[in-house]
C-alpha positions in Angstrom: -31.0 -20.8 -9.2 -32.2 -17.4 -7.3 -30.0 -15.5 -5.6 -31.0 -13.3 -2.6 -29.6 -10.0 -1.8 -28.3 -10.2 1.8 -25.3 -8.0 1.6 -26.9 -4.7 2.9 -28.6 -6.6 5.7 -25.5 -8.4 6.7 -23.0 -4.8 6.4 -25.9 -2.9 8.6 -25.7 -5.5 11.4 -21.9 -5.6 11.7 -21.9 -2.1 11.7 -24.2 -1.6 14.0 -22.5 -4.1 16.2 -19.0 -2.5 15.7 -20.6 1.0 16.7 -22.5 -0.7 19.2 -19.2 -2.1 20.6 -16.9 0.7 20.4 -19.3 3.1 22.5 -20.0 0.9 25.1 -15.9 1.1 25.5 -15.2 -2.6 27.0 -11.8 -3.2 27.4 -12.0 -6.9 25.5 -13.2 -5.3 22.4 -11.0 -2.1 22.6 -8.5 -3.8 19.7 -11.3 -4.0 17.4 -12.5 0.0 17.1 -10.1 0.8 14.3 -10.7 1.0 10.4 -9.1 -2.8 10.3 -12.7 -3.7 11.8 -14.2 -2.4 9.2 -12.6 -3.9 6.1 -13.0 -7.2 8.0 -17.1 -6.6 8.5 -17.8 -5.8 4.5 -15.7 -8.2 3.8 -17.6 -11.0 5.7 -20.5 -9.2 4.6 -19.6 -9.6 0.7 -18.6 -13.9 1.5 -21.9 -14.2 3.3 -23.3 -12.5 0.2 -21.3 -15.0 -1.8 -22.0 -17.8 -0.2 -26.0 -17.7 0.9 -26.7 -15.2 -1.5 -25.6 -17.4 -4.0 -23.4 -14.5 -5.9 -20.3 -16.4 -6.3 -18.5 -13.2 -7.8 -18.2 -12.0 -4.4 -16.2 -14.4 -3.2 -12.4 -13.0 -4.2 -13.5 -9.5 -2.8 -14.8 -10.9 0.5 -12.0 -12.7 0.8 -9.2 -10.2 0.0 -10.8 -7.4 1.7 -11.0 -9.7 4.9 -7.5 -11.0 4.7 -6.6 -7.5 4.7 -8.1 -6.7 7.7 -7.3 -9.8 9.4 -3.6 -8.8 8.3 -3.7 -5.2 9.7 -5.4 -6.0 12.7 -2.5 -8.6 13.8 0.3 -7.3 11.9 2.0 -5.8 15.2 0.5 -8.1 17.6 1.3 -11.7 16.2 5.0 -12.3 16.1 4.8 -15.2 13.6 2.2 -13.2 11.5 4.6 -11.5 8.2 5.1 -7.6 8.0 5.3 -8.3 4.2 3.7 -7.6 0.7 3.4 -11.3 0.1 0.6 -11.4 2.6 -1.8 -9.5 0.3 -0.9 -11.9 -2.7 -1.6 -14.5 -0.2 -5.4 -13.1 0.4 -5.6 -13.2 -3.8 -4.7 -17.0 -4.0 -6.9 -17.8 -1.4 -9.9 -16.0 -3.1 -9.2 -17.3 -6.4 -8.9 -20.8 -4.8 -11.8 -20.7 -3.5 -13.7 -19.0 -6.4 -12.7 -22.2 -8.3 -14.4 -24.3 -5.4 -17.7 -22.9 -6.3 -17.0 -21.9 -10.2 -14.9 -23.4 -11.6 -12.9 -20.6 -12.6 -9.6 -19.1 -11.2 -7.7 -22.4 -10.0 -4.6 -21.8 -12.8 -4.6 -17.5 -11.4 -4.6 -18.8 -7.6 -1.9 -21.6 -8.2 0.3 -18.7 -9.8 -0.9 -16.7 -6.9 0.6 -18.8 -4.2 3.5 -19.3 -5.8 4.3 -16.3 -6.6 3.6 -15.7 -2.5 6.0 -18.7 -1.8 8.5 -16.4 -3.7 8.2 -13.3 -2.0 7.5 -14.6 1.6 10.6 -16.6 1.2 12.8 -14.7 -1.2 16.2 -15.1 0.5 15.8 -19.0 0.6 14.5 -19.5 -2.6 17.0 -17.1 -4.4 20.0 -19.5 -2.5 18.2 -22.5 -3.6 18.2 -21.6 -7.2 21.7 -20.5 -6.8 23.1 -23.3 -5.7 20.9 -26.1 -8.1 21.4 -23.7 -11.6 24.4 -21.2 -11.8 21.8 -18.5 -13.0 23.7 -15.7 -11.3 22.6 -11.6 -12.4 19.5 -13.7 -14.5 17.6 -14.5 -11.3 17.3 -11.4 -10.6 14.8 -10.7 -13.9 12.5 -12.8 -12.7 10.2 -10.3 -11.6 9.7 -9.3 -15.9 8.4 -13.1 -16.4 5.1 -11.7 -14.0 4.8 -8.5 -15.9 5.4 -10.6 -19.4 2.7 -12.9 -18.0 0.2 -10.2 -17.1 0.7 -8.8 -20.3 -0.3 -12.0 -22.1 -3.1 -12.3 -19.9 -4.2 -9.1 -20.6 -3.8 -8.8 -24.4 -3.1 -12.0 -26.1 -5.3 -14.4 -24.4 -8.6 -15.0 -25.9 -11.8 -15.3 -23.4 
């Protein structure tokens, strides 16, 4: 299978296009002239890349670098859109879901990944959930140790 490199090709057209844009100074476009624009161009660039270039490692970058700007870019201007940390763990589970679409790889890490975003997102309903099914009372609170015990394991234990 041969892979083609068009990720310089793709990140000198949008930025052309996003210079392009911003000094022509039309009012439609006026949003898109910060630094937001920017993370979401490479980051379309890198899935492109990914995607016809056949470089499938690309594909959790591209994604989390244009979730990121996606999520800056409507943070304050979407009411529905969360001001939160879970977003960004959101961006991860999509890029390691769709990693394992083309690899085969990274299905158990985005699972964990959007669960663990259910649980941050969400935190006030799911901590009176648990509550009221298991008495677990000042324990629930530890949960956060079971992610750094599991990213320890991940790290040192497991074998490749």
């Amino acid at each position: 299978m041969r892979t083609t490199n068009v990720l310089p090709g793709w990140i000198l057209i949008g930025f052309g296009l996003y210079i392009w844009i911003r000094d022509e100074q039309w009012d439609t476009f006026a949003s898109l002239s910060g630094w937001q624009t920017l993370l979401i161009i490479v980051g379309i660039a890198m899935l492109l890349q990914a995607y016809k270039g056949r470089d499938y490692t690309l594909i959790l970058p591209g994604t989390f670098l244009t979730g990121v700007g996606i999520h800056f870019q409507v943070v304050g201007e979407l009411v529905i859109w969360p001001e939160h940390l879970g977003a960004f763990s959101l961006f991860l589970a999509l890029g390691f879901l769709l990693q394992h679409q083309k690899t085969g790889q990274g299905l158990l890490y985005g699972v964990l990944f959007l669960i663990m975003t259910g649980m941050v997102l969400f935190y006030d309903q799911v901590t009176s959930s648990v509550n009221e099914v298991i008495a677990l009372g000042p324990y629930w609170r530890l949960w956060p140790l079971l992610l750094v015990a599991f990213g320890c394991y991940v790290l040192f234990f497991k074998k490749r």
